[in-house]
DONU-688810 format. One line per 3 residues: number of its first residue (from 1); their letters; for each residue x, y, z of N, C-alpha, C. Coordinates in steps of 0.1 Angstrom, whole numbers, plus 5000, padded with zeros to 4 digits. Example, Ala and Ser with C-alpha at 12.3 -4.5 7.8 and 13.67 -1.06 7.14 Angstrom:
2
1	as	5132/4943/5078/5123/4955/5078/5132/4967/5078  5128/4978/5071/5137/4989/5071/5129/5000/5079
***
This chain:
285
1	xxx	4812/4871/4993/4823/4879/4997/4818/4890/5006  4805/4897/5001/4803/4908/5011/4786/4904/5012  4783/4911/5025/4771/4904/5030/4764/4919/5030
4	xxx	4756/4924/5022/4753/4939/5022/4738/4943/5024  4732/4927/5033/4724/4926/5041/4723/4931/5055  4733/4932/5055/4737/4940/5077/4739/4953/5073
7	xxx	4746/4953/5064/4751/4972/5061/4750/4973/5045  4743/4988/5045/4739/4990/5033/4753/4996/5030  4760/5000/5017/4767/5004/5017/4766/5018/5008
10	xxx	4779/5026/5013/4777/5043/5013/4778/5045/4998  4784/5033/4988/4786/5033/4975/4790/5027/4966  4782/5019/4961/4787/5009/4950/4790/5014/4934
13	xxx	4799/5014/4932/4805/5015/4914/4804/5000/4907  4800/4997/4898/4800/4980/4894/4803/4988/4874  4814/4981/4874/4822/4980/4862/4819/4968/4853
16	xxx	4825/4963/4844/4822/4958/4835/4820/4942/4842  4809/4928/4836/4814/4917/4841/4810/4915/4856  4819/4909/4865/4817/4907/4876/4818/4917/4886
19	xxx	4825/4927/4884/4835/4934/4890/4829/4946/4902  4828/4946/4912/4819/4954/4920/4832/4962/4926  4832/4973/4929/4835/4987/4934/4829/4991/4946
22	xxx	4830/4985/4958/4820/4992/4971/4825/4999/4984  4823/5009/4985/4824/5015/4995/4819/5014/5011  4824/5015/5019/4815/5018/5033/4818/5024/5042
25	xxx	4810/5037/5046/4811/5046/5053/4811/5039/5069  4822/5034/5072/4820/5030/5088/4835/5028/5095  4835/5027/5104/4848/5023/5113/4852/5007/5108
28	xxx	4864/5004/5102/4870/4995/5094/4866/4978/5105  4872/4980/5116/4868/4968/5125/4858/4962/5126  4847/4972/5132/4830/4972/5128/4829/4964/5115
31	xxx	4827/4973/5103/4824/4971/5094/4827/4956/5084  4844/4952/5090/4845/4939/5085/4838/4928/5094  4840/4936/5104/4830/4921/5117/4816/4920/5108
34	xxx	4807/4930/5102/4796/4929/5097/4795/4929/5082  4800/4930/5079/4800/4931/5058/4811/4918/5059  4823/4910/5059/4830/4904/5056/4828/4895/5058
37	xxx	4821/4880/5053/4830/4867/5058/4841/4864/5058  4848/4850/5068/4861/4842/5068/4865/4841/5059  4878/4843/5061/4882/4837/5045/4882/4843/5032
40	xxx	4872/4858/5025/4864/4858/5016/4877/4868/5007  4890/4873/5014/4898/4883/5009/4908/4879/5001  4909/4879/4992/4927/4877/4985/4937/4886/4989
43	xxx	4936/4898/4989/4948/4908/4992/4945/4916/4998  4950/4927/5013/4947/4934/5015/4958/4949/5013  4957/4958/5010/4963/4968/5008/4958/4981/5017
46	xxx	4970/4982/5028/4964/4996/5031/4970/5004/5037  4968/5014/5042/4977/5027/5053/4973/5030/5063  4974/5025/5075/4962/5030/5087/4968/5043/5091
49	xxx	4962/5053/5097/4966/5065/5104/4979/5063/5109  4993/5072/5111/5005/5069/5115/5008/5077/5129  4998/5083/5133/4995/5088/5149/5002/5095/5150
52	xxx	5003/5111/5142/5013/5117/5140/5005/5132/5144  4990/5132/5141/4986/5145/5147/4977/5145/5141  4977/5142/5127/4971/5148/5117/4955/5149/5118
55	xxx	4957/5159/5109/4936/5163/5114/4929/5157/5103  4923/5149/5106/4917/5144/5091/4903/5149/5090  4900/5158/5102/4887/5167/5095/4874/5167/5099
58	xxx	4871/5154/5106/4860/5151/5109/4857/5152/5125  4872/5152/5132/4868/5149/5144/4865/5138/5154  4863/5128/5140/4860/5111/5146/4873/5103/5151
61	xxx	4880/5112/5147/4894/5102/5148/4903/5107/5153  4912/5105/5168/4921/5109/5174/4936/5107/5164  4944/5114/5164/4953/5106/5156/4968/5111/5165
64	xxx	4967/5112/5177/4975/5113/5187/4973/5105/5199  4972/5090/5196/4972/5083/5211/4983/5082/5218  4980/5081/5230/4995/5073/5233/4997/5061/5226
67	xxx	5010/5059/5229/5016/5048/5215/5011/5032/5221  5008/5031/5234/5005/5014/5237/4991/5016/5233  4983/5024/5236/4968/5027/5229/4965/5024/5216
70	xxx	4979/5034/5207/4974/5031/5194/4981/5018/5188  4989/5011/5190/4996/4996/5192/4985/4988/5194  4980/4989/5198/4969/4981/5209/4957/4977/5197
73	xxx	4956/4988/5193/4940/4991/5182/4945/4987/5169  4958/4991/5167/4966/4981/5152/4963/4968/5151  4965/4962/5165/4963/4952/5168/4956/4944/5163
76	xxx	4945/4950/5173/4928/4944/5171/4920/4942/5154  4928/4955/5145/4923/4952/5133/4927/4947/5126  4941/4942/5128/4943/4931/5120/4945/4916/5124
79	xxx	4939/4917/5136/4932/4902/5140/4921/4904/5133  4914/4912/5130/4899/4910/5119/4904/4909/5104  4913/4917/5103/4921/4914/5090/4927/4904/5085
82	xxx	4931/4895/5099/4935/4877/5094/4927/4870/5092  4910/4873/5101/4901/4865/5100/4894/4868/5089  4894/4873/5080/4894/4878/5067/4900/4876/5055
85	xxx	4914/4872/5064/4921/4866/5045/4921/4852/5045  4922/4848/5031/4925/4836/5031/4941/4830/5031  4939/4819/5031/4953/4813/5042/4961/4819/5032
88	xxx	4960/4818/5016/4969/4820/5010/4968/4835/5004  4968/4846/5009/4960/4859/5010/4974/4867/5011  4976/4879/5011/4987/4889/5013/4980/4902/5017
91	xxx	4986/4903/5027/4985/4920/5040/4997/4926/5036  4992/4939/5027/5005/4952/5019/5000/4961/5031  5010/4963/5044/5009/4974/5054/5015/4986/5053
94	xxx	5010/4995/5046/5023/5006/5042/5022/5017/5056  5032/5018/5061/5033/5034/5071/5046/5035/5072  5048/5047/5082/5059/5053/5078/5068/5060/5088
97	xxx	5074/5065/5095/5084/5066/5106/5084/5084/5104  5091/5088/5112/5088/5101/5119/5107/5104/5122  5111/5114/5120/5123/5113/5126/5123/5110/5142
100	xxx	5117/5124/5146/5113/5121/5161/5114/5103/5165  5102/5101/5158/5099/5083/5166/5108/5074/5150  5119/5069/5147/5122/5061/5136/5116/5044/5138
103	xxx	5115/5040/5145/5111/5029/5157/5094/5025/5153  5087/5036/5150/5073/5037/5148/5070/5028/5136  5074/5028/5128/5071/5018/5113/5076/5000/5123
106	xxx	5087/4996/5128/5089/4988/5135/5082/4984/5144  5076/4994/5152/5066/4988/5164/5057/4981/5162  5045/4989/5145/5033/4982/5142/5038/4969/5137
109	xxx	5049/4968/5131/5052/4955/5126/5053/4944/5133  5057/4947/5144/5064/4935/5158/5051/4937/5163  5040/4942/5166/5026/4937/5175/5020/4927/5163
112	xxx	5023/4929/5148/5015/4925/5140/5023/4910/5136  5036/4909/5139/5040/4898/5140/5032/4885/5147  5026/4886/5158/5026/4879/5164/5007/4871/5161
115	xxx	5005/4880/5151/4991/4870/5138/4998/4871/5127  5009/4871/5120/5013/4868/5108/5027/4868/5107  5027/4862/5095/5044/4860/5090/5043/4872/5080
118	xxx	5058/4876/5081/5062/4890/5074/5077/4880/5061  5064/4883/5053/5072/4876/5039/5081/4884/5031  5078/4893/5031/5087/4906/5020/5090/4917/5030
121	xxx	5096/4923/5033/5099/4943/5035/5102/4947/5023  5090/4957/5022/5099/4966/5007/5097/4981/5014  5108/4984/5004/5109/4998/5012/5098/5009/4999
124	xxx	5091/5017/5002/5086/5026/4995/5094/5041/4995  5101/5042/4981/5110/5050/4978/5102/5064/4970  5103/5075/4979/5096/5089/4974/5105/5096/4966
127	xxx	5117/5095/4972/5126/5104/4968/5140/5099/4973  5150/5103/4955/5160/5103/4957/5169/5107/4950  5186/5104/4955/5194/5114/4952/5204/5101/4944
130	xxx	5207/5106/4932/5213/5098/4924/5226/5105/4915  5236/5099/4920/5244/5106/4916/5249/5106/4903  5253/5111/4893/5253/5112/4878/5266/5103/4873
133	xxx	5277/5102/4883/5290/5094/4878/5284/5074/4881  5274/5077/4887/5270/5060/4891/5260/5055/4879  5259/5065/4868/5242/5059/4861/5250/5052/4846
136	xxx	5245/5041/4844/5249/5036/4833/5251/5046/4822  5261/5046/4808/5264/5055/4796/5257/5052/4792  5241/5044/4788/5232/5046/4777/5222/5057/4790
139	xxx	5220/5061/4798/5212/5064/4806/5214/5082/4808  5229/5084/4804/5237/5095/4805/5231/5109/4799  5224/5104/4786/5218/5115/4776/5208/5119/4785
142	xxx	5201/5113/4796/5188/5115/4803/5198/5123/4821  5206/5119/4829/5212/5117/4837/5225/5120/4834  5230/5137/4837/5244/5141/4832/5250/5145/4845
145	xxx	5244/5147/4854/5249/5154/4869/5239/5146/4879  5247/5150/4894/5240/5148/4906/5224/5154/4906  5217/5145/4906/5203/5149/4913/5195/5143/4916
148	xxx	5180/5150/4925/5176/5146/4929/5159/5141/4924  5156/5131/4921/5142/5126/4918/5128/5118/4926  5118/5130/4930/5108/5122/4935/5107/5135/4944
151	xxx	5096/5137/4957/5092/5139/4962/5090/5140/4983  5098/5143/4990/5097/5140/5001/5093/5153/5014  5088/5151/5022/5086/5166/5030/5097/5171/5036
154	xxx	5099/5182/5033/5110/5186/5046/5113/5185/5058  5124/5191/5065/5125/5184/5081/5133/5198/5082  5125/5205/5094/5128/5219/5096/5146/5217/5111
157	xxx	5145/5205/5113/5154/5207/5127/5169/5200/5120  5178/5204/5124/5191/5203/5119/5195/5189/5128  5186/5182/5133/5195/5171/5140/5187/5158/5134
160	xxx	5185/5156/5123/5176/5148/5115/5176/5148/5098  5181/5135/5093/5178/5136/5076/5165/5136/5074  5161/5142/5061/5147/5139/5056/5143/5128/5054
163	xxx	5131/5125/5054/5130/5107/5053/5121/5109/5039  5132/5100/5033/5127/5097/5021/5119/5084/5012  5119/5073/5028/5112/5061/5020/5103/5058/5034
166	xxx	5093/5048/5032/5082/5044/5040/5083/5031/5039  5078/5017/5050/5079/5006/5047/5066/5004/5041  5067/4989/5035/5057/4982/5030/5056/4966/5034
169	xxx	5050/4963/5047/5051/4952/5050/5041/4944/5048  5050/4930/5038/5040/4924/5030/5040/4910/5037  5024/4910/5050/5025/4899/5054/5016/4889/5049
172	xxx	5014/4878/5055/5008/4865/5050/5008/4856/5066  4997/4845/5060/4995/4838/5074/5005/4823/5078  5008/4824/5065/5020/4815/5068/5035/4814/5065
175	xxx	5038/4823/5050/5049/4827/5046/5056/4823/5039  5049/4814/5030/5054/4805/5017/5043/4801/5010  5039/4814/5003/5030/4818/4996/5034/4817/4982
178	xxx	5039/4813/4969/5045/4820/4960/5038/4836/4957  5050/4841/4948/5048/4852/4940/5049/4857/4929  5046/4864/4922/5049/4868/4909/5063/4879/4910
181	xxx	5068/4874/4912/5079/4890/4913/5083/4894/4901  5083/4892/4888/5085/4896/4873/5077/4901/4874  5062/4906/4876/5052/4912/4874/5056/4930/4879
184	xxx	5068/4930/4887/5066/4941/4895/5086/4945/4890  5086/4935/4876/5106/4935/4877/5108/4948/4866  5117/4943/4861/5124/4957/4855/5133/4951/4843
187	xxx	5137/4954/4830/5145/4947/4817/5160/4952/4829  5164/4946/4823/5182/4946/4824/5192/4954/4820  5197/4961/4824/5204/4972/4818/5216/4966/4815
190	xxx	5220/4958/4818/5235/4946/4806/5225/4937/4802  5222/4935/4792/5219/4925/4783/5225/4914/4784  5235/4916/4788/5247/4899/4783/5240/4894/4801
193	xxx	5227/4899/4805/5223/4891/4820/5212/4876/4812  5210/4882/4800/5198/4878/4793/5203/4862/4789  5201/4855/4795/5202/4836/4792/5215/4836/4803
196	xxx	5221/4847/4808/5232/4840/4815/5218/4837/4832  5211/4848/4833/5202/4847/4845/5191/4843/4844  5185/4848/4834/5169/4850/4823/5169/4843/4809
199	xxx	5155/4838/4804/5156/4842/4793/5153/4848/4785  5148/4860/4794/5140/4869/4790/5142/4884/4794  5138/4893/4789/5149/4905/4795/5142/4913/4804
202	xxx	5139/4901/4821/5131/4911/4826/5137/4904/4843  5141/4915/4854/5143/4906/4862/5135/4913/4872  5139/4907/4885/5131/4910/4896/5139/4922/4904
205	xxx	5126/4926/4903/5131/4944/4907/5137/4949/4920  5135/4937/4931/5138/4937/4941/5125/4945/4950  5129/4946/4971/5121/4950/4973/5122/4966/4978
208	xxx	5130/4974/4969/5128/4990/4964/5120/4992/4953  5108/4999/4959/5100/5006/4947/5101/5018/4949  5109/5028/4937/5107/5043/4936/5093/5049/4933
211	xxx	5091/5050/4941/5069/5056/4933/5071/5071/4936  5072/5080/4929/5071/5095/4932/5052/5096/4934  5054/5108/4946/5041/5110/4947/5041/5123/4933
214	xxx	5029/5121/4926/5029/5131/4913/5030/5148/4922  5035/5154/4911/5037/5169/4915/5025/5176/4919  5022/5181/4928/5006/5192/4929/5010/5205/4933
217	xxx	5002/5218/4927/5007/5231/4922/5000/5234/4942  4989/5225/4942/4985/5233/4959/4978/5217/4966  4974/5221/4981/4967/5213/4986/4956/5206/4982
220	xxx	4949/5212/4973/4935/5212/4971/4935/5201/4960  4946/5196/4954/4952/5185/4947/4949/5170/4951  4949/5173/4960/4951/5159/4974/4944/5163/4983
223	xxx	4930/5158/4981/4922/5163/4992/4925/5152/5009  4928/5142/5004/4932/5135/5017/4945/5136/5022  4947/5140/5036/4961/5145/5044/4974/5131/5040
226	xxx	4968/5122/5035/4976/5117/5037/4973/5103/5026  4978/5103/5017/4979/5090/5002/4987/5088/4997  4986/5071/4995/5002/5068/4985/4996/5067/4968
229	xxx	5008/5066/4961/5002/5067/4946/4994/5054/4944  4985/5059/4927/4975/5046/4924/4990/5031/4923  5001/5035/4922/5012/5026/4916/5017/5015/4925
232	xxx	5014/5023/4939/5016/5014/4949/5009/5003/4951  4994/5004/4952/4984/4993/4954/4984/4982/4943  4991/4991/4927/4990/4981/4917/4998/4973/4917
235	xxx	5014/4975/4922/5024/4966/4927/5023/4954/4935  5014/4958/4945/5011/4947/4954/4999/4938/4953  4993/4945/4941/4983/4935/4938/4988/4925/4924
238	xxx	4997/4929/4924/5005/4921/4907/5016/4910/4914  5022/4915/4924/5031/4906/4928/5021/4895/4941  5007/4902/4938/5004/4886/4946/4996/4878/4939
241	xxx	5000/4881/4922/4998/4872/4911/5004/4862/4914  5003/4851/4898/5013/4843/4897/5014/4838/4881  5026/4838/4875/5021/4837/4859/5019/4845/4849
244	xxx	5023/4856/4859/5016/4866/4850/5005/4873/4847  4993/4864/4856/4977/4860/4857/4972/4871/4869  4964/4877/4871/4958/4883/4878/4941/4877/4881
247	xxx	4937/4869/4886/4928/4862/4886/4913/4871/4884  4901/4873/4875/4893/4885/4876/4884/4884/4887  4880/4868/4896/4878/4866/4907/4885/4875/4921
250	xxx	4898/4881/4915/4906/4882/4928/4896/4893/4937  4894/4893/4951/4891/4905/4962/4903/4914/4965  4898/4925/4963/4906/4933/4975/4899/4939/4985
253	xxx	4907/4944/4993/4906/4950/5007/4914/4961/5010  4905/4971/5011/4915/4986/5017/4905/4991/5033  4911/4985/5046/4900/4990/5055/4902/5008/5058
256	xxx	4913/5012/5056/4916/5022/5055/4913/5031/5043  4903/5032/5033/4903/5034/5019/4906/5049/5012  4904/5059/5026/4911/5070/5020/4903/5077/5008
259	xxx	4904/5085/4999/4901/5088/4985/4899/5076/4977  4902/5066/4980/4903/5050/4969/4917/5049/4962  4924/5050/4965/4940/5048/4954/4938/5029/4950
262	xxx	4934/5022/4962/4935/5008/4962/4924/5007/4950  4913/5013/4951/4901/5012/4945/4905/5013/4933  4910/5027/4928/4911/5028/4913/4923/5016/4905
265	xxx	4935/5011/4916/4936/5001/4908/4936/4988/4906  4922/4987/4913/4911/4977/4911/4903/4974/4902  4902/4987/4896/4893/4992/4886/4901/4990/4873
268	xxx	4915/4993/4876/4924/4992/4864/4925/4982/4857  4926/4972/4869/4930/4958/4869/4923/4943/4866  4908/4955/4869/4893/4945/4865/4888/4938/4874
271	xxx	4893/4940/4886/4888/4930/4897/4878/4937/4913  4874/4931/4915/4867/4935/4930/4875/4940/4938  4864/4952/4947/4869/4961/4959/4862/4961/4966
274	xxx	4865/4965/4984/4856/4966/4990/4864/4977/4999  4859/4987/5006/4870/4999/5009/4858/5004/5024  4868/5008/5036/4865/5015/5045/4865/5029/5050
277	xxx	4855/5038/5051/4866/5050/5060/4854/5056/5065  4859/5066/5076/4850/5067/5086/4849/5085/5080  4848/5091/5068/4848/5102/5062/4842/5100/5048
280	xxx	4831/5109/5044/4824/5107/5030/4832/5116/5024  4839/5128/5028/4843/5133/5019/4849/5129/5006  4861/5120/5009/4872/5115/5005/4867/5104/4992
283	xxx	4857/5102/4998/4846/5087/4984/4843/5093/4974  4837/5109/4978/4833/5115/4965/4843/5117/4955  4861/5116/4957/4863/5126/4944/4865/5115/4932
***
């Protein structure tokens, strides 16, 4: 799976059994052209930069291209990211839209169409507003009024809603892949669904996931500008089960690795990682 003959890597964790934990401090494209064989990935999970400004600190990374520029470079890394999975493999692409640009979560999707089939859209839900007359009567004692649950940034200009969900586009190289979708479902809140749909009281959750980002009192919480919860990577790595089964063989792949979110629930889960980023900060915490 990893060739750690060309590139030494910036850090390996090795957990119980098979299970390797490895880091590498380099530019994600690079680094899979030299550390990855064909073929060697089960799932890839990740977040590339959303070319919004942001300063990630080091300087190595523009994160204001023009948009055919940064289209362009999406591109190229997930042509190394196809040549990397295997045929029966899943690409979890999470980013996320701008009021200004809404179009931007869309764009990377349609260049990336054109190396893969896009088998799922799920939307990644931060925050929302749930009104208290819509929530089932056993739910009531928890849920008595209008409000709102989860987490989303503000939006200072009055000609724009706040945006409260991000995509998750879950591609593949061909698009008839099965999946586990119970693994990621939810029990039934009418029972009487139980043998009329199921036989069992669990259905498929659909492709809304609410993941609140957890509460933090200051910045210094979240050292990286920009992460989704450990809950997200664990979803997409369960729904490209099958059976229930999470294989302890299974690879992942985060070229974008961030702090590790994908990492830790890799760790959770008992299986191999291999993670990129062009900042050590972020490996240490």
């Amino acid at each position: 799976m990893i060739n750690t003959k060309l590139e030494i890597p910036y850090k390996i964790l090795q957990s119980k059994g098979n299970q390797n934990i490895v880091f590498y401090l380099r530019d994600c494209k690079i680094g899979m052209q030299e550390c990855l064989k064909d073929k060697s990935v089960d799932v890839v999970v990740t977040s590339p930069p959303y070319n919004i400004g942001i300063e990630y600190g080091n300087g190595a990374y523009n994160d204001k291209k023009p948009e055919s520029e940064y289209l362009a470079w999406i591109e190229t890394v997930g042509i190394e990211i196809k040549r990397v999975l295997k045929d029966n493999g899943s690409f979890f692409l999470n980013i996320g839209s701008t009021p200004k640009n809404p179009w931007k979560a869309m764009h990377v999707a349609n260049v990336l169409r054109k190396h893969f089939v896009l088998q799922n859209n799920i939307d990644w839900i931060k925050s929302i507003f749930i009104p208290g007359k819509y929530v089932g009567k056993k739910n009531r004692k928890v849920i008595l009024e209008d409000t709102t649950i989860g987490h989303s940034d503000p939006v200072s200009s009055n000609r724009f809603l706040r945006i409260n969900r991000e995509s998750v586009f879950h591609f593949m190289k061909t698009g008839n892949v099965q999946i586990d979708r119970l693994a990621v479902g939810a029990p039934y809140q009418d029972k009487t669904n139980i043998g009329r749909y199921s036989e069992i009281d669990l259905t498929d959750a659909g492709n809304t996931w609410f993941i609140p980002h957890e509460t933090i009192q200051d910045k210094s919480q979240r050292p990286h500008p920009a992460t989704f919860p450990i809950e997200l990577p664990l979803k997409c790595i369960k729904l490209h089960g099958f059976g229930g089964i999470i294989p302890k063989s299974l690879f992942v792949l985060d070229p974008f690795c961030g702090i590790g979110s994908t990492a830790v629930a890799c760790i959770r889960l008992g299986i191999s990682f291999v993670g990129f980023d062009i900042k050590s900060t972020w490996m240490k915490q």
